[in-house]
ROTOR-87066 format. One record per residue (C-alpha): residue number from 1; x, y, z negated. Coordinates in Angstrom, 2 decimals, always signed. Layout:
+-----+---------+---------+---------+
| pos |       x |       y |       z |
+-----+---------+---------+---------+
| NUM |       X |       Y |       Z |
...
+-----+---------+---------+---------+
# end
This chain:
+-----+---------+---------+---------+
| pos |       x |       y |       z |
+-----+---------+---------+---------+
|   1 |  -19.51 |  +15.26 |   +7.40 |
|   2 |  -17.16 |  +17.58 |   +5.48 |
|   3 |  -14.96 |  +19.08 |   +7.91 |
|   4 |  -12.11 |  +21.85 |   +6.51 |
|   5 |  -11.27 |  +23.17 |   +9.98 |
|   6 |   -8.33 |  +25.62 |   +8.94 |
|   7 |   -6.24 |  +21.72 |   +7.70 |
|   8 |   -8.28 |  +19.17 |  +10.19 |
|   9 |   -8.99 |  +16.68 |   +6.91 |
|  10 |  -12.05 |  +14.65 |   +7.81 |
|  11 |  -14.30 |  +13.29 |   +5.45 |
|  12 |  -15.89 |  +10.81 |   +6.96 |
|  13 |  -18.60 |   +7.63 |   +7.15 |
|  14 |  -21.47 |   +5.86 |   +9.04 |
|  15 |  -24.47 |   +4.53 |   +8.27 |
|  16 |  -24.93 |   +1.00 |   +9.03 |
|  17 |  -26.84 |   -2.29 |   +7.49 |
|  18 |  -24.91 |   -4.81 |   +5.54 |
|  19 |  -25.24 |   -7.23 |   +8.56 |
|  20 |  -22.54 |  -10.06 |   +8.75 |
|  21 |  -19.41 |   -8.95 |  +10.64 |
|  22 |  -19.50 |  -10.25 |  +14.93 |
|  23 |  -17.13 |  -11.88 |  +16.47 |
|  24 |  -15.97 |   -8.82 |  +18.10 |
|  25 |  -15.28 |   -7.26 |  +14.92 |
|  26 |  -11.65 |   -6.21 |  +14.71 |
|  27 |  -10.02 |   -8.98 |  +12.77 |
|  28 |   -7.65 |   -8.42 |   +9.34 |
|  29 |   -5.46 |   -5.08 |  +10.58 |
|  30 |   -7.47 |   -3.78 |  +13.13 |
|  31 |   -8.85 |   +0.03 |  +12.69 |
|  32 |  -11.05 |   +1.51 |  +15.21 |
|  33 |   -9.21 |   +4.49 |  +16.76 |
|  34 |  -12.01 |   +6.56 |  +18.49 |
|  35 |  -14.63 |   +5.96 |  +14.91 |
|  36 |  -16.89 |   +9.00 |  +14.98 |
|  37 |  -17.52 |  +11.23 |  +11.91 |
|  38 |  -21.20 |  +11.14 |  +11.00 |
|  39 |  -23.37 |  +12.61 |   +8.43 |
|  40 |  -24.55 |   +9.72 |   +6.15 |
|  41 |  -25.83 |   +9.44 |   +2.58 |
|  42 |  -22.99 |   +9.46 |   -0.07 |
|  43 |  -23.81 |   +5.99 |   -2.39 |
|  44 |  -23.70 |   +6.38 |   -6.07 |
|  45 |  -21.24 |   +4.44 |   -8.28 |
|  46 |  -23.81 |   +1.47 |   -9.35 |
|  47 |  -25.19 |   +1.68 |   -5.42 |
|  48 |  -20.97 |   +0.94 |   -4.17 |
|  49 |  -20.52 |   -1.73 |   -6.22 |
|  50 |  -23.58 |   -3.29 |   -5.38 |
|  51 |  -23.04 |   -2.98 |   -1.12 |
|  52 |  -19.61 |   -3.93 |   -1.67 |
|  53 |  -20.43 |   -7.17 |   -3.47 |
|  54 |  -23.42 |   -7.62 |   -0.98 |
|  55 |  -21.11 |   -6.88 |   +2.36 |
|  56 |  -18.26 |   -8.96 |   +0.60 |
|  57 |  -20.81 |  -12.18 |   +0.30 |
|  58 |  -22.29 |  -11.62 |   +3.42 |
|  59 |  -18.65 |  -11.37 |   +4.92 |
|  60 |  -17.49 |  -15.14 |   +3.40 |
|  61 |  -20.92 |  -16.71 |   +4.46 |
|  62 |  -19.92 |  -15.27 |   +7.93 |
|  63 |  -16.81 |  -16.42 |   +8.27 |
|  64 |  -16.42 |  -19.65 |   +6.04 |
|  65 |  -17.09 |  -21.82 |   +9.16 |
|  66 |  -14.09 |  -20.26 |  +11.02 |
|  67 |  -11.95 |  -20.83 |   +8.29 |
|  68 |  -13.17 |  -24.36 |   +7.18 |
|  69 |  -12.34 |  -25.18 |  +10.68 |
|  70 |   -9.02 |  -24.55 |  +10.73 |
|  71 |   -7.68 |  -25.88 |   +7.93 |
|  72 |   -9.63 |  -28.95 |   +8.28 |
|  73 |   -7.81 |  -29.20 |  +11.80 |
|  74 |   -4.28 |  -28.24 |   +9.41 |
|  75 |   -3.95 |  -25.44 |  +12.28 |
|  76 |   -4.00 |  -21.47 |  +12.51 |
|  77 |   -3.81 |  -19.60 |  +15.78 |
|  78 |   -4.21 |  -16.67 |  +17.40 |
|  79 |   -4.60 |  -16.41 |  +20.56 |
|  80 |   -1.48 |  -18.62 |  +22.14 |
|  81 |   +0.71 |  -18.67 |  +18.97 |
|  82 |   -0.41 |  -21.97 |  +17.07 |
|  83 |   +0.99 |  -22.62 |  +13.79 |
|  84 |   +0.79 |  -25.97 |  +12.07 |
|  85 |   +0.09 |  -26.26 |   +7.95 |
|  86 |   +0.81 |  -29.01 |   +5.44 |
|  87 |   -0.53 |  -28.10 |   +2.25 |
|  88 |   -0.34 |  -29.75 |   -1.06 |
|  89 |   -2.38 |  -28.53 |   -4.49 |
|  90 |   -0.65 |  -28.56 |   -8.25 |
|  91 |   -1.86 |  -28.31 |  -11.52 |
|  92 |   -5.25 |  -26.64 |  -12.42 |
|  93 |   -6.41 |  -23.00 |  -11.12 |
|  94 |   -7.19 |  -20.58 |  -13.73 |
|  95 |  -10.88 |  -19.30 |  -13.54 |
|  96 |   -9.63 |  -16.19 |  -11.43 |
|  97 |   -8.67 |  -18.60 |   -8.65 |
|  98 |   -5.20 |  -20.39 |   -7.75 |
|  99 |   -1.78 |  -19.20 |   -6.51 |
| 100 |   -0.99 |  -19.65 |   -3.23 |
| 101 |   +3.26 |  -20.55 |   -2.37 |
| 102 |   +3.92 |  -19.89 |   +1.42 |
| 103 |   +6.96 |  -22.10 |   +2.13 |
| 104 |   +8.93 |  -21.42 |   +5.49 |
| 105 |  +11.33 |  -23.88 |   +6.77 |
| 106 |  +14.68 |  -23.59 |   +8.17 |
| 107 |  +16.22 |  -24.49 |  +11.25 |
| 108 |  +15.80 |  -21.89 |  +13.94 |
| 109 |  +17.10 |  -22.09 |  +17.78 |
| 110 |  +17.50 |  -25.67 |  +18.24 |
| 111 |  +15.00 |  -28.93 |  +19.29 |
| 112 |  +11.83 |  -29.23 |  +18.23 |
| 113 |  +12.76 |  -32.64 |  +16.32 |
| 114 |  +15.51 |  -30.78 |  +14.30 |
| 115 |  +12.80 |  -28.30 |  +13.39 |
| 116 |  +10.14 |  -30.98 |  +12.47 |
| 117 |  +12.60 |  -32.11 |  +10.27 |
| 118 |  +13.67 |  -29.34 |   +8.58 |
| 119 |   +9.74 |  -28.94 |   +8.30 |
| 120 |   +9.20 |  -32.39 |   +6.48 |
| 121 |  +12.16 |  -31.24 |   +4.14 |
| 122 |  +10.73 |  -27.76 |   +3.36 |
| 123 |   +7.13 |  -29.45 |   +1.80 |
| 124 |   +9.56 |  -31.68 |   -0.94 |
| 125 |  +11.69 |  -28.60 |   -1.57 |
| 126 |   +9.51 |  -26.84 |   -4.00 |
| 127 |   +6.72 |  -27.76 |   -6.68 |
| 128 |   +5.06 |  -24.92 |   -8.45 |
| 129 |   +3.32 |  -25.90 |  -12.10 |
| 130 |   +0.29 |  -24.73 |  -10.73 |
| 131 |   -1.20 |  -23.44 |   -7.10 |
| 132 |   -1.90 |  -24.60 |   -3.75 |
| 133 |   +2.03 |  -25.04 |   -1.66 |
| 134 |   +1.69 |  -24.69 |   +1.85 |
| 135 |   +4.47 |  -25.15 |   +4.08 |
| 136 |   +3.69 |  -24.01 |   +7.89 |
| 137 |   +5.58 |  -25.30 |  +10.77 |
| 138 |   +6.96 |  -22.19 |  +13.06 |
| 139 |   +5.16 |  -21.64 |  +16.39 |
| 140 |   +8.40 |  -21.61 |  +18.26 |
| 141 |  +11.54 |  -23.01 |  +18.45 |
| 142 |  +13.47 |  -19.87 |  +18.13 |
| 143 |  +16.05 |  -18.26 |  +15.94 |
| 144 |  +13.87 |  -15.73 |  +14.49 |
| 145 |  +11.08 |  -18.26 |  +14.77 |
| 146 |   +9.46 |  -16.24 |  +11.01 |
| 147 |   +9.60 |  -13.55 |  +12.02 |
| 148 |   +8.52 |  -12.80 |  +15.48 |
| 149 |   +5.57 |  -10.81 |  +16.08 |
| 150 |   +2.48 |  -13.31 |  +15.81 |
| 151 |   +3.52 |  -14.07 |  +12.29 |
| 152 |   +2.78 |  -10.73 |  +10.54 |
| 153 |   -1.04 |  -12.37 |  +12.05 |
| 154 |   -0.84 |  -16.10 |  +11.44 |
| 155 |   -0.06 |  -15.45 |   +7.93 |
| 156 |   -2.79 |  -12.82 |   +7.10 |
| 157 |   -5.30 |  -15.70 |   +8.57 |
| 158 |   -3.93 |  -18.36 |   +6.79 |
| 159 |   -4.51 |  -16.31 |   +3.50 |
| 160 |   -7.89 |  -15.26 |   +4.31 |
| 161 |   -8.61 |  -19.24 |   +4.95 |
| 162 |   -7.23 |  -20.32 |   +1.73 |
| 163 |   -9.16 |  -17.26 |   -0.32 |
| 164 |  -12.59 |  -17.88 |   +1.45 |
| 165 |  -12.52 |  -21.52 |   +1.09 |
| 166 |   -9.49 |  -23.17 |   -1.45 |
| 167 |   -9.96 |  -20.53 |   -4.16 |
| 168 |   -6.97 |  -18.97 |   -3.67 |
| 169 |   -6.56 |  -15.49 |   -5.59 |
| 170 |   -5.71 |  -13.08 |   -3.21 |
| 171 |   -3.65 |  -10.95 |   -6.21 |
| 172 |   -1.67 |  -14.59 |   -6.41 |
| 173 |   -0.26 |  -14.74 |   -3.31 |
| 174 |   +3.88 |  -15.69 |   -2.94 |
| 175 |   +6.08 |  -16.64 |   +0.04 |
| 176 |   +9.40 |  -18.08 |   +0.14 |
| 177 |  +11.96 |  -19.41 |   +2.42 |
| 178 |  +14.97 |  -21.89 |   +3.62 |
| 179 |  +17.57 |  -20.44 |   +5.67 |
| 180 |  +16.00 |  -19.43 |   +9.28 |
| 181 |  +12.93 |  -19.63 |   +6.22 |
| 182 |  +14.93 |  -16.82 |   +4.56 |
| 183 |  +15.66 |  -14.83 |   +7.34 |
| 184 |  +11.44 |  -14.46 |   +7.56 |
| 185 |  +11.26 |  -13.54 |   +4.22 |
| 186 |  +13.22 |  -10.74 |   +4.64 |
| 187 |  +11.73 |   -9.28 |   +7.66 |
| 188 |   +8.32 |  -10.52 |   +6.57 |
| 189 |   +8.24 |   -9.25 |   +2.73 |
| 190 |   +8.67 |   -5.64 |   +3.53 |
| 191 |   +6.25 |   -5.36 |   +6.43 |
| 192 |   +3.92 |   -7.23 |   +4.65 |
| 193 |   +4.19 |   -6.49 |   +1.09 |
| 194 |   +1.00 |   -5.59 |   +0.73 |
| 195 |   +0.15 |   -9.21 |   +0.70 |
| 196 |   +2.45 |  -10.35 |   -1.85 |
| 197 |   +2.82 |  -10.78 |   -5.66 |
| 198 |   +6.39 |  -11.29 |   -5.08 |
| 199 |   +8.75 |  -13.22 |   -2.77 |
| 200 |  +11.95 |  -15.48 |   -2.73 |
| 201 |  +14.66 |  -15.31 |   +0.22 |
| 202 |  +16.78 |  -18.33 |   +0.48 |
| 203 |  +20.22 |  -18.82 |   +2.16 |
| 204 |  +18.64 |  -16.23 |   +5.30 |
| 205 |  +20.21 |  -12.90 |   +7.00 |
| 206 |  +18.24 |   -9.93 |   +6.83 |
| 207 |  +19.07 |   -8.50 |  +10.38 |
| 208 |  +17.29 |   -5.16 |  +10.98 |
| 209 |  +15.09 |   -5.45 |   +8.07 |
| 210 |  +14.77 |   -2.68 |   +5.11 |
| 211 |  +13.95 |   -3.32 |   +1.12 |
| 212 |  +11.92 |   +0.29 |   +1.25 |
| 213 |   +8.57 |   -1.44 |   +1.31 |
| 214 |   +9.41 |   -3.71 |   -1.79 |
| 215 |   +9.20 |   -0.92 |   -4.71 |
| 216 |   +5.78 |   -2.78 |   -5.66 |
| 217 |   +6.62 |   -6.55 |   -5.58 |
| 218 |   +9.11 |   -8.81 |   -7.30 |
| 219 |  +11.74 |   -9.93 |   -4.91 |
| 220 |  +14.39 |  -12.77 |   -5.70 |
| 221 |  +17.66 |  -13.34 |   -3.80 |
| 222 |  +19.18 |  -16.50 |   -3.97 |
| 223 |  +22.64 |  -17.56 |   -1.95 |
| 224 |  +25.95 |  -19.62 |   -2.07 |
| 225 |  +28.63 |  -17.61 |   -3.17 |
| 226 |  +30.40 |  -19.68 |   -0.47 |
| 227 |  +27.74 |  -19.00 |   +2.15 |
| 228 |  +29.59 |  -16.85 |   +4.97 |
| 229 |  +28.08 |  -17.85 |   +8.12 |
| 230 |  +26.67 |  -14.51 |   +9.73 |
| 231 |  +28.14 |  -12.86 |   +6.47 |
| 232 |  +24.86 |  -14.11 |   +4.70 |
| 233 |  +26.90 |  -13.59 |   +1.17 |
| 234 |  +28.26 |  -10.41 |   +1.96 |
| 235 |  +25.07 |   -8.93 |   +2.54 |
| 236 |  +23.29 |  -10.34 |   +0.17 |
| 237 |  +25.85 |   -8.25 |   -1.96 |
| 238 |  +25.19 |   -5.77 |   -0.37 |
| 239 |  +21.15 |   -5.73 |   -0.53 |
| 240 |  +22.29 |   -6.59 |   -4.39 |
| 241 |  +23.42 |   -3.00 |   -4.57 |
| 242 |  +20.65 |   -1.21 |   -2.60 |
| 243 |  +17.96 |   -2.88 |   -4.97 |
| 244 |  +19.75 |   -1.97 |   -7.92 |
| 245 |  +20.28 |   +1.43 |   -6.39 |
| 246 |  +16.34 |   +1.88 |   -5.42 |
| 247 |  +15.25 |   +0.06 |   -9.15 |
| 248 |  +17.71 |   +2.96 |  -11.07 |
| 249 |  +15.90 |   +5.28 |   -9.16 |
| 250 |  +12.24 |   +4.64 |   -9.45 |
| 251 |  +11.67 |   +3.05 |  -13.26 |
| 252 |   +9.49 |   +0.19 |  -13.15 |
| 253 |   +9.53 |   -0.55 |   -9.49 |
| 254 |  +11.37 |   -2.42 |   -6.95 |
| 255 |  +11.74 |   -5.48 |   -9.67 |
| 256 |  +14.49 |   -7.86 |   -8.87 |
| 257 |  +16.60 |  -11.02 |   -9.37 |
| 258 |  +19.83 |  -11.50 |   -7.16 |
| 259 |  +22.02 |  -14.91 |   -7.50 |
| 260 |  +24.90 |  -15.48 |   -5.44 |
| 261 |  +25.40 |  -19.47 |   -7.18 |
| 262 |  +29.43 |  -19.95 |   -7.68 |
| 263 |  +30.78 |  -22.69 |   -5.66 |
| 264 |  +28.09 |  -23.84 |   -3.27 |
| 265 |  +27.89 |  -22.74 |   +0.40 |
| 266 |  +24.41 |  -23.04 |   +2.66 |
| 267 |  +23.15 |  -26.02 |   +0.52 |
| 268 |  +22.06 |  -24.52 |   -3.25 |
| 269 |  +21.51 |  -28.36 |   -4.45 |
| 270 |  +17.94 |  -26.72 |   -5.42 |
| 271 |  +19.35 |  -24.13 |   -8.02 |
| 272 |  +17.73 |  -21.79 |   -6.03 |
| 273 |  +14.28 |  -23.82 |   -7.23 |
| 274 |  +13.74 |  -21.62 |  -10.47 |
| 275 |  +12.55 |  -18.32 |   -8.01 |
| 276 |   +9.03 |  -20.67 |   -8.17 |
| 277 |   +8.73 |  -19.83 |  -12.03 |
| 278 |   +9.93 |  -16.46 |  -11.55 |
| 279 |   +7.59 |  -15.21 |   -8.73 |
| 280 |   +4.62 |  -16.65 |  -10.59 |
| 281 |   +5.27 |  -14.30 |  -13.12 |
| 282 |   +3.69 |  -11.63 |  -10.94 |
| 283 |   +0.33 |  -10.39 |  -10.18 |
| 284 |   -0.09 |   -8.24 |   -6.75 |
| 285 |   -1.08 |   -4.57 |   -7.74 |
| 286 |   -3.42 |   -3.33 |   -4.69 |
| 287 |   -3.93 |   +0.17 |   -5.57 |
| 288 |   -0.20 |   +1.01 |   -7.09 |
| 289 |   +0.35 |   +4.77 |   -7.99 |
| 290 |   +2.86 |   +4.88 |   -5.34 |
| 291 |   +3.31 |   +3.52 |   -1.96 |
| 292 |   +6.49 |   +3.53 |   +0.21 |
| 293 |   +5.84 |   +2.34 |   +3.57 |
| 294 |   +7.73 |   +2.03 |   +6.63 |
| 295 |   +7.09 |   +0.64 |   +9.38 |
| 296 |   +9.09 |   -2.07 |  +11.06 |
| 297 |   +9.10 |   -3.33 |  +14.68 |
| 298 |   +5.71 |   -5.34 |  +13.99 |
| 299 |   +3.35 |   -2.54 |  +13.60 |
| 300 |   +0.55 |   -2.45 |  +10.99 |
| 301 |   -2.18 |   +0.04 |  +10.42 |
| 302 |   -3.10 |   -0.66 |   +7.16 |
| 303 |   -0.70 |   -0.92 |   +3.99 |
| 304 |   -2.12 |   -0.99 |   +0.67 |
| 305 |   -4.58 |   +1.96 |   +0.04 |
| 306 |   -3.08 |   +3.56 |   +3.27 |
| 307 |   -3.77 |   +3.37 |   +6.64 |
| 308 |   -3.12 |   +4.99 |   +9.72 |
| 309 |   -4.58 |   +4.40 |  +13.39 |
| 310 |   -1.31 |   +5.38 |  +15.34 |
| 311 |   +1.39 |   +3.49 |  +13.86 |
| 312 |   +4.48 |   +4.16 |  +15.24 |
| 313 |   +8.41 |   +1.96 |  +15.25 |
| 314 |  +10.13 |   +4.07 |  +12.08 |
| 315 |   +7.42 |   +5.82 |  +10.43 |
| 316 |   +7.69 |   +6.16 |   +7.01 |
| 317 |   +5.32 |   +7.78 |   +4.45 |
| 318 |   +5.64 |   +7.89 |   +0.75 |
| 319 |   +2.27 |   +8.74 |   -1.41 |
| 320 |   +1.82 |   +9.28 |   -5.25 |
| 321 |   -2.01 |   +9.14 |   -6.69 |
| 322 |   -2.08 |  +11.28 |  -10.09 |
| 323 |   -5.79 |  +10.37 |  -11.56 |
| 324 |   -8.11 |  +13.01 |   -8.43 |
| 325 |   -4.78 |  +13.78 |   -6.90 |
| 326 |   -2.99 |  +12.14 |   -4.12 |
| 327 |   +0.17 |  +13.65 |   -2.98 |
| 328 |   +1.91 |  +13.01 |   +0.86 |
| 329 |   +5.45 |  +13.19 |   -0.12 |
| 330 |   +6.87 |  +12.09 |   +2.81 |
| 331 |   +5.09 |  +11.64 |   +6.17 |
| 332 |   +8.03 |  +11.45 |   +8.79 |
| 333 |   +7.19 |   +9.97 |  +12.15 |
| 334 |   +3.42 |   +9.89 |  +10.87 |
| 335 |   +0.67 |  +10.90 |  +13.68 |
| 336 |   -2.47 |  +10.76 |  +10.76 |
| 337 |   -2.64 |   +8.86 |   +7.68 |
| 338 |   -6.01 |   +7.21 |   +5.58 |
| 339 |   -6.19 |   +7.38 |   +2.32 |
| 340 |   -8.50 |   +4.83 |   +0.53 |
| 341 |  -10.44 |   +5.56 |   -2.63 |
| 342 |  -12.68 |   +3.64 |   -4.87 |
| 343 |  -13.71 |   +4.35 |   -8.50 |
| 344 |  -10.76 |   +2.30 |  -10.12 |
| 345 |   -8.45 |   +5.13 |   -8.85 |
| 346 |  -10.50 |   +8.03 |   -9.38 |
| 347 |  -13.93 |   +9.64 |  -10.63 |
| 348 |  -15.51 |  +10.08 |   -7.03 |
| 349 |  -18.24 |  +11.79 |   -8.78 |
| 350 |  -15.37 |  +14.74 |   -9.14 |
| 351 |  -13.30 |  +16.66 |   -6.98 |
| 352 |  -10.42 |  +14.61 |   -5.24 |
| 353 |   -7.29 |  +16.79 |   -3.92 |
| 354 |   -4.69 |  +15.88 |   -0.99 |
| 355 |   -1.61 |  +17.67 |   -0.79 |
| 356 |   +1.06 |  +17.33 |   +1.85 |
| 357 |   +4.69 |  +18.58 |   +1.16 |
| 358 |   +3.50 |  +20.54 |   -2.02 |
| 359 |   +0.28 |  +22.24 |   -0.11 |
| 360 |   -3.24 |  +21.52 |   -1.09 |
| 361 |   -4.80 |  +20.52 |   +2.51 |
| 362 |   -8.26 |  +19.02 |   +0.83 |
| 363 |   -9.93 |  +19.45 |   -2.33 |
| 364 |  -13.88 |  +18.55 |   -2.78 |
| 365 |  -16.12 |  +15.40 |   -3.30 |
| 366 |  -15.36 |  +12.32 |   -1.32 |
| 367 |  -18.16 |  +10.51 |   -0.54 |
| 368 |  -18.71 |   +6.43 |   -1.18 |
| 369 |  -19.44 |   +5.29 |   +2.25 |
| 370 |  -21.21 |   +1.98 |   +3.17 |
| 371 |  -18.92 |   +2.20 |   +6.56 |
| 372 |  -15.70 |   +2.24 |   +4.50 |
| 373 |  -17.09 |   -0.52 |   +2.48 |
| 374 |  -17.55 |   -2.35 |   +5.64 |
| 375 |  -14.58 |   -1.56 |   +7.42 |
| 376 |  -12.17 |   -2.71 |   +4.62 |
| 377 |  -13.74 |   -5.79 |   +4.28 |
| 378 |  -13.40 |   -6.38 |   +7.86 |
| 379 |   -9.94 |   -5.21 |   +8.27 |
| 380 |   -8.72 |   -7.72 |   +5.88 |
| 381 |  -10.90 |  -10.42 |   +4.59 |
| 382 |   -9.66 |   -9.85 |   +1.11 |
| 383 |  -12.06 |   -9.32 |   -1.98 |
| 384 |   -9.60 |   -6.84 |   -3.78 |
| 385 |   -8.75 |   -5.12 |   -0.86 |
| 386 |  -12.05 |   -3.55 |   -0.98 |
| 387 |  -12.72 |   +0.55 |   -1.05 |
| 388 |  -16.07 |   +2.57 |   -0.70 |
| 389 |  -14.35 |   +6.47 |   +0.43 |
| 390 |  -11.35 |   +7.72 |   +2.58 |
| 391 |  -10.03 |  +11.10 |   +3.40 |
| 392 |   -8.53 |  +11.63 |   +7.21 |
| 393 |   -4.94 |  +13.59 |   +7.22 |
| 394 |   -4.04 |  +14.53 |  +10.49 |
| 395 |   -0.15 |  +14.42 |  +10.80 |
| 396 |   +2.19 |  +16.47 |  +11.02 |
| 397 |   +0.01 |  +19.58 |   +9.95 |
| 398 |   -0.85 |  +22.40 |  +12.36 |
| 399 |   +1.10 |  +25.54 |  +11.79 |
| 400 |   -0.63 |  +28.48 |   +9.87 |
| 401 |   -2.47 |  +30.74 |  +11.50 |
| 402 |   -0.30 |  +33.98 |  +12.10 |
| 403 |   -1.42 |  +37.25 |  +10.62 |
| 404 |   -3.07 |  +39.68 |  +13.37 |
+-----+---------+---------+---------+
# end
């Protein structure tokens, strides 16, 4: 263990075997927040990749069964929250695996036959020219039946089913949505962007939700000019100008489309249909140079190479990786923060820096860890969502010690 006692940055893993992950392992998003720092062998390049391919098969062959199992039974749940899938496959998957179209359904607070239907109209809506479409029925009858808590975890299962056994490509991954469909998409894209290539909000109201999260995914906006229930048109003009504000400011990111169609009202008559072509033009980034995340009122603890084992309702960190350095620009609300290496963002046979508001708070070698291997695997079920090292930041920093 590499402890710099004057900051409180832990460098940190565990030895363990490449056993198959238990049952009582914590499932996709789940960090262990007592883990103990213990001295173990750092693994060489060659040794990293070869435990993380070994943990990775070991992983699937572990938890295939699970997964086979549900979507044989065309079911995901978690503990009481059940959520139904009809799935339907188009075209032929590349050799890197297939795209995978999440399709939510409108609806919202009204009976459960008014919801099946809207269900049954949400799998004809779309047809991608190539991918696996899957179209979910919502666990509730509610009006923010997408975007409830439970989702955020129904949906990270269902993609770890369709990766470990349907080929997906977990860098192909796309959701969409109807209405009620669209209001999920817009809670659901920034707290889980992570996840996604890109996403598509149809006809839907954003309520408390926030485009910071997006700067890394395409996002398309499609609405009736005419739409003014709820003021769904007005803000979509109005999300129009943040995204153009936040894409002026940071060139390259937050990619977007936003089309308020002339004339029409709730119904589009499918000219919202061309976001399918458009999203597929994207490939999920998981180790962007730059992460904005903030957290929502679904907590998560891990967001793209960051994580963070007390989340908390508003946090909101922004970190830039510059070849060995990584640099906490923003950390407000933030009790620690994880940051995830592997040897695609850095030379981990060389010193890796931290710095937090400007100050250097870690600079050394970071060792590739069998636990980290482990852990990210388990965390997430997702075979590019893999990393080998990871430096602790305790946050906020601990004042300087005073001159005697």
């Amino acid at each position: 263990m590499k402890v710099h006692a004057w900051i409180g940055v832990v460098v940190w893993g565990c030895v363990v075997g490449l056993a198959p992950a238990q049952d009582g392992d914590p499932r996709p998003g789940a960090i262990a927040p007592n883990a103990t720092p213990l001295v173990a062998p750092a693994l060489t390049r060659d040794a990293a990749a070869k435990a993380s391919a070994a943990a990775w098969s070991e992983y699937a062959q572990h938890e295939q069964p699970k997964c086979e199992a549900e979507l044989a039974n065309h079911l995901v749940q978690i503990g009481d929250a059940k959520m139904p899938i009809w799935s339907k496959s188009y075209g032929t998957a590349p050799a890197t695996g297939a795209a995978l179209f999440i399709s939510l359904h409108g609806g919202g607070a009204a009976p459960t036959a008014v919801n099946n239907q809207q269900w049954e109209n949400q799998k004809l809506l779309y047809e991608p020219a190539e991918g696996l479409y899957v179209a979910p029925r919502a666990p509730t009858d509610s009006w923010n039946m997408w975007h409830q808590a439970p989702l955020d975890a129904l949906l990270a299962r269902l993609i770890q089913d369709l990766v470990l056994c349907r080929g997906v490509d977990s860098n192909r991954v796309y959701i969409m949505g109807y209405s009620a469909g669209g209001d999920g998409v817009y809670q659901l894209a920034p707290r889980m962007a992570d996840r996604w290539a890109a996403v598509a909000m149809m006809a839907g109201h954003p309520n408390d939700a926030r485009p910071d999260n997006l700067s890394n995914i395409g996002f398309a906006l499609h609405m009736g000019a005419n739409d003014g229930a709820f003021n769904r048109n007005k803000v979509a003009g109005e999300w129009q100008v943040q995204l153009a504000a936040l894409a002026a400011k940071n060139e390259g990111r937050y990619l977007h489309i936003v089309k308020l169609h002339e004339g029409l009202g709730h119904w589009m008559n499918r000219k919202d249909a061309v976001a399918v072509p458009w999203m597929a033009a994207f490939r999920r980034d998981p180790r962007p140079r730059e992460v904005v995340w903030l957290q929502g009122n679904v907590l998560h603890q891990r967001f793209y190479w960051l994580a963070t084992t007390q989340p908390m309702i508003g946090a909101r960190c922004v970190v830039r990786r510059d070849g060995q350095s990584f640099h906490i620009e923003d950390h407000t609300g933030m009790k620690d923060l994880l940051v995830r290496l592997d040897d695609s963002m850095c030379d981990l046979d060389q010193p890796v820096s931290v710095s937090v508001d400007g100050k250097v708070v870690f600079s050394g070698i970071v060792p590739r860890q069998l636990e980290v291997i482990r852990k990210t695997i388990d965390e997430r079920g997702d075979p590019h969502g893999i990393f080998s090292a990871e430096i602790r930041v305790p946050l906020p920093l601990p004042p300087a010690p005073q001159p005697r």
